[in-house]
N, C-alpha and C positions, 0 to 999 in steps of 0.2 A: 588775602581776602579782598573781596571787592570794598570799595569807596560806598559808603552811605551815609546821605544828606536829607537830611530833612527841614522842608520848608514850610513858611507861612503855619507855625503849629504856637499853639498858645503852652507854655514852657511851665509846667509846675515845680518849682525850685522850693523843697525844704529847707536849703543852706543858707539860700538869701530871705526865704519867707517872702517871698511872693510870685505872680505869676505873671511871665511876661511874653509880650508873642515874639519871635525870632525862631531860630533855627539850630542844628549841629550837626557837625561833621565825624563821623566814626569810621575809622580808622584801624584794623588789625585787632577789631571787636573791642576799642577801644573810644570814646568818646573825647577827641583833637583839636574841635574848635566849636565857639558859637558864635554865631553869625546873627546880624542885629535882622530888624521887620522887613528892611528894606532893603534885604543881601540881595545881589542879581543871581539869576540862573545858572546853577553850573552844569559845564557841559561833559564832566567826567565823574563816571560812575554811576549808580544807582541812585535819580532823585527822587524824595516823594513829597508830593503836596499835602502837606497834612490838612487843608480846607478851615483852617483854625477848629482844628479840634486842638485835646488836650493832649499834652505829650508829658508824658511825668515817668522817675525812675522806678523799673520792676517793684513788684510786691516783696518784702522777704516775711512768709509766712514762719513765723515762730511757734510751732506748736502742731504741724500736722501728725496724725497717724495713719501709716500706711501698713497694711496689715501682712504683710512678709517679715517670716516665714510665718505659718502656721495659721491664717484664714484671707488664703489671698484670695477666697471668691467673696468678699467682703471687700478688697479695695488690691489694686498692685501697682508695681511701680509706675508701670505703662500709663496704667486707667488712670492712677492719680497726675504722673506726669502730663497728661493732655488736658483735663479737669482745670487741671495749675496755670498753664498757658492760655487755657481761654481766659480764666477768669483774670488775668496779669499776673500772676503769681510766677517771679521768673524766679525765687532760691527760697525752697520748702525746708524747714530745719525741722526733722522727720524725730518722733516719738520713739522710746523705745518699751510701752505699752505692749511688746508683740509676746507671742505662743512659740518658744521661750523668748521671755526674757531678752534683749541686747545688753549684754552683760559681762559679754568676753569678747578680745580682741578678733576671731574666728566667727562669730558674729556678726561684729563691728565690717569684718571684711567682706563679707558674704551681702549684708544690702546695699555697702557701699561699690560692690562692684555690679550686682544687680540692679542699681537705681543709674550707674554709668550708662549700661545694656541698653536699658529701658525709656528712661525718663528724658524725653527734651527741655529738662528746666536745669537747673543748678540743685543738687541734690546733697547736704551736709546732714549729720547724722547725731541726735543727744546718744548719751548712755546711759544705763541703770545706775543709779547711785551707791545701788545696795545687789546682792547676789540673787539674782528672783526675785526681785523688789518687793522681797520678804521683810526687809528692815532689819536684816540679823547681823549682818557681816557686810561691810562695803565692800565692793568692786576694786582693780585695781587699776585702779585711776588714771597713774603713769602709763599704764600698756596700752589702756583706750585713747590717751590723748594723743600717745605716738601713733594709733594704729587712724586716728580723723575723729574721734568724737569730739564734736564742742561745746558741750555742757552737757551736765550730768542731772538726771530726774530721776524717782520713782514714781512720775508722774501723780495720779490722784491714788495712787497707796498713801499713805502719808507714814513716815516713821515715828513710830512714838515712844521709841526707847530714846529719850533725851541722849544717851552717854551715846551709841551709838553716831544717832546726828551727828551731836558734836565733834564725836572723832574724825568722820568723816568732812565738816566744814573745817577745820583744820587740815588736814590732811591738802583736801583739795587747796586750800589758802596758801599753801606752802609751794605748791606744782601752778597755783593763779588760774584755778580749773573755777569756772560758771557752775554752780548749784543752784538750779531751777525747783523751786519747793510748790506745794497745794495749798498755800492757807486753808487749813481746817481742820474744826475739832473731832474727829474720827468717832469719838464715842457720841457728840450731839446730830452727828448728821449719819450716825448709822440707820438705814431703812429710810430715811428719807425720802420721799418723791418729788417734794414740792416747797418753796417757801412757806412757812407756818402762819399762822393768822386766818381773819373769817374767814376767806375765801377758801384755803386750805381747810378749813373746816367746815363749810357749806358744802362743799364738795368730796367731805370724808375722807381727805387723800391725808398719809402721813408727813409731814414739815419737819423745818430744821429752820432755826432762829438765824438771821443772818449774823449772830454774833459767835455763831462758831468759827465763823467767817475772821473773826476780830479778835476770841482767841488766839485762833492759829497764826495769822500773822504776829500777834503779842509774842509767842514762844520762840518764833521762829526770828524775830528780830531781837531777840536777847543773846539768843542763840549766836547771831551775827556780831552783835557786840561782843560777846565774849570770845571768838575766835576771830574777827577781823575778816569773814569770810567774802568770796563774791555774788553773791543772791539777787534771783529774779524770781517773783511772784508771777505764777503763771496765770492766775487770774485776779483780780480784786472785781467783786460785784454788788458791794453794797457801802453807804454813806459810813456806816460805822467805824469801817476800815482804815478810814479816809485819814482821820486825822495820827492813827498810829502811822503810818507811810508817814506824812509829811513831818512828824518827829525824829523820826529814824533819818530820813533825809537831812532834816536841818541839822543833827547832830554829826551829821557827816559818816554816814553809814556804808559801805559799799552797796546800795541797794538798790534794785530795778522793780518797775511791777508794769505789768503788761491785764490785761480785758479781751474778752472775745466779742466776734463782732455783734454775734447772738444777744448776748447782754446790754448791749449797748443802742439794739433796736428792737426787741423785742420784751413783753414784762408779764408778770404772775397770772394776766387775764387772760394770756394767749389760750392757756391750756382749757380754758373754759369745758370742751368738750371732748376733752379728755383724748385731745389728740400726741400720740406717743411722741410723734417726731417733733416737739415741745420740749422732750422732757433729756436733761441737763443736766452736767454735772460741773458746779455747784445749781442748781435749781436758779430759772428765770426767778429774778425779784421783782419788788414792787416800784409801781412809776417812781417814784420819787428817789430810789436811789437809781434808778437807770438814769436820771438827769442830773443826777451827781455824779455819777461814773463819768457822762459822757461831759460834765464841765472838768472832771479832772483832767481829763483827754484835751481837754483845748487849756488849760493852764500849762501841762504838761506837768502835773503831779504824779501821772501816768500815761508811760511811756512806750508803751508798746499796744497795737492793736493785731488780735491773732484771728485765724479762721477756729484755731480748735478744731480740724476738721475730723470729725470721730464719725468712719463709716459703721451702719449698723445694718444689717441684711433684714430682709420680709420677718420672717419668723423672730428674731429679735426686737422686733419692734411691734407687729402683730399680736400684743397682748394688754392684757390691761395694765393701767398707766402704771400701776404700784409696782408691777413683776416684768414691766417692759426695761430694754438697756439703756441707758442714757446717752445723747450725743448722736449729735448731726453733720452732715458732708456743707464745707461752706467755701468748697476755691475757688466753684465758679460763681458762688452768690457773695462772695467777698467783695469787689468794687460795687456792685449795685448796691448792695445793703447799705455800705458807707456812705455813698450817694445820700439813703434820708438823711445823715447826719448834714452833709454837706446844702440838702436842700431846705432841711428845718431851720437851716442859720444856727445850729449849734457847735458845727464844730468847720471852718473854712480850711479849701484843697493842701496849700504848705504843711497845716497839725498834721491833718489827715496824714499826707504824706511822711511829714514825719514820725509818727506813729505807727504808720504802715510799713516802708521802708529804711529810711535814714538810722533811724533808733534801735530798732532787733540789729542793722549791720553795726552799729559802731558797738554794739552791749559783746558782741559776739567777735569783734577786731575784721571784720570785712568791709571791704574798700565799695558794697554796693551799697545801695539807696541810696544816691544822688545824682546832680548833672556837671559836676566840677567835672573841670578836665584831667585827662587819665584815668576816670574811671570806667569801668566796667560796662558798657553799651548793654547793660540790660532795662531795657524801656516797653513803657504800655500806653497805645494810643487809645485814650476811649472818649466817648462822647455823654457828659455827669446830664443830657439832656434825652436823650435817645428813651422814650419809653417802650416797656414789654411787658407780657406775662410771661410769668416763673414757670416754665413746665415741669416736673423732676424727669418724665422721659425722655429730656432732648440733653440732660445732664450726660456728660462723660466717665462719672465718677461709676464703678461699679454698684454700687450702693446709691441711694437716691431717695435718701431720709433725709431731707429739706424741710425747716419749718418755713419755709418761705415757698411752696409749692400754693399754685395759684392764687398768689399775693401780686399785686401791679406795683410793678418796679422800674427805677428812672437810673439808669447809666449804664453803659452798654463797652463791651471790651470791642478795640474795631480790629487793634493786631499787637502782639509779642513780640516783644526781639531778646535773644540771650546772644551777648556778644555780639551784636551787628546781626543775629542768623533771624531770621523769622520764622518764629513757633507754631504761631497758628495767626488766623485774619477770618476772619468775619463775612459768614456767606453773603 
């Protein structure tokens, strides 16, 4: 593989937490050397001026769905792989939300060789937790983990046969398998549309108390305590939550929790007029805990930030808001969105980073999200200053259910790299 250097680039480092401008040298799609502000020009291999812009490690999106097999004119490897690369998203850790089920190792091997096929990003694969993410009978665990799954969900089904769960977080405790759970209480957020409160009720829409929200995490960290399990919270979206996380943590819990970016820039007003591509699952909250989420994120009480990127086609979202699907496409509105964070002064580029990147790789034992040497040359150049409008028809994604469609956004992807390769660059 050829030699790749890049110069004069302002350097977003999660490890050391801060940003500094210099350079690096990649190597056999590996990252080999860094070079200080005032390295000289070399004259072997491919250099690029990066003009000071920002150079930071790939996204690793924790949470996408990609709808193979069974509604792939809703999203595919392809469509979501390019979607991924513009937005920086160089290793998608892909849902098994799909029609059936990923639930068996024949499965397992079927999108993992299709997203090879396909996908110019880094493509790792969760499993069902349970058999049809029925909640009856778990998966076997052992076959998927040999076969590449690396965490196991039944995504936003939630289980509610407690003995079940539990057998299953033992189970995986014992093989050190990742259980990715939904905080929530199944029976307070069924029919659900919206968070509860006036606004939910000036607007007639059916709500759900953000402390089902606070249940379900409750159950599900006793749960942990009592089997010793390894658990990640695939969303936390409101203040309530807040302080059971930082208990479980301080007691020394094996426990992760991760946010979408949705949540964390978007709140309960959005939906004002009853726009579907709004509508969410768990339901946008209200301002105040979106600015609690988003101080957890910069404390680092929460660790992970996802796109959740949930494609939903015309006719699935073409309806009214109560009977419309929930969830929207975010890989390429993923760095912009982040951006308000970064430009509201609520959360600065290193969190970011580390929540975007550094954080889903280390929860999941991958050597990506960083710039130490030897690791993985998966990097995103972009400019947190560059403004645009949001179009959803210039998206990649098959689907192009964006609640961020003609909203004016500031950070812009300029190019990809997986392993030194360049994915995509910016017309």
């Amino acid at each position: 593989m050829t030699k790749l250097t890049f110069l004069n680039a302002r350097l977003v480092d999660p490890d050391r937490d801060e940003v500094v401008t210099g350079g690096l040298v990649v190597e056999d799609g590996r990252i080999t050397r860094h070079l200080p502000r005032d390295a000289p020009r070399l004259t072997s291999g491919r250099v690029i001026d990066c003009g000071l812009k920002y150079l930071a490690p790939g996204i690793v999106d924790l949470g996408v769905k990609v709808c193979e097999p069974g509604d792939r004119h809703k999203e595919s490897y392809r469509s979501a792989g390019l979607a991924a690369a513009a937005g920086g998203v160089t290793t998608m850790i892909t849902r098994p939300d799909t029609d059936p089920a990923i639930d068996s190792p024949e499965a397992l091997e079927f999108v993992a060789r299709r997203a090879a096929e396909a996908a110019p990003v880094n493509v790792l694969p969760m499993a069902a937790l349970t058999k049809g993410r029925a909640g009856r009978e778990m998966t076997e665990i052992g076959f998927l983990m040999d076969a590449g799954a690396v965490a196991f969900t039944d995504c936003d089904r939630v289980v509610t046969d407690t003995k079940v769960l539990a057998r299953a977080l033992s189970y995986a405790r014992g093989l050190g398998a990742l259980v990715v759970g939904h905080p929530q209480d199944p029976g307070l957020s069924r029919g659900a549309a919206v968070t509860s409160g006036k606004f939910a009720s000036l607007r007639g829409l059916p709500g759900v108390s953000p402390m089902a929200e606070r249940m379900g995490l409750d159950r599900d960290i006793a749960l942990i305590e009592m089997t010793n399990a390894r658990y990640h919270a695939d969303q936390i979206t409101c203040a309530r939550a807040l302080p059971a996380l930082a208990r479980a943590k301080a007691n020394g819990l094996d426990i992760t929790a991760g946010t979408s970016i949705h949540h964390l820039t978007l709140n309960a007003l959005d939906v004002a007029d009853y726009r579907t591509f709004f509508k969410l699952k768990p339901p946008l909250r209200d301002e105040q805990d979106r600015l609690a989420v988003a101080e957890a994120v910069a404390s680092g009480l929460i660790d992970v930030i996802s796109s959740m990127h949930t494609p939903q086609d015309e006719e699935s979202k073409r309806l009214p808001f109560e009977e419309a699907a929930s969830g929207a496409v975010a890989l390429e509105a993923f760095l912009p969105a982040a951006m308000r964070l970064y430009h509201a002064g609520l959360v600065d580029l290193p969190t970011l980073w580390r929540a975007m990147a550094r954080n889903p790789a280390d929860r999941l034992g991958l050597a990506a999200g960083r710039l130490s040497l030897g690791a993985p040359a998966d990097l995103v150049l972009f400019d947190p200053d560059a403004p645009f409008l949001m179009d959803r028809a210039t998206l990649r994604s098959k689907s192009r259910n964006t609640p961020f469609d003609g909203a004016r956004m500031q950070g812009r992807v300029l190019a990809t790299y997986v392993a030194g390769a360049q994915v995509f660059e910016a017309d």
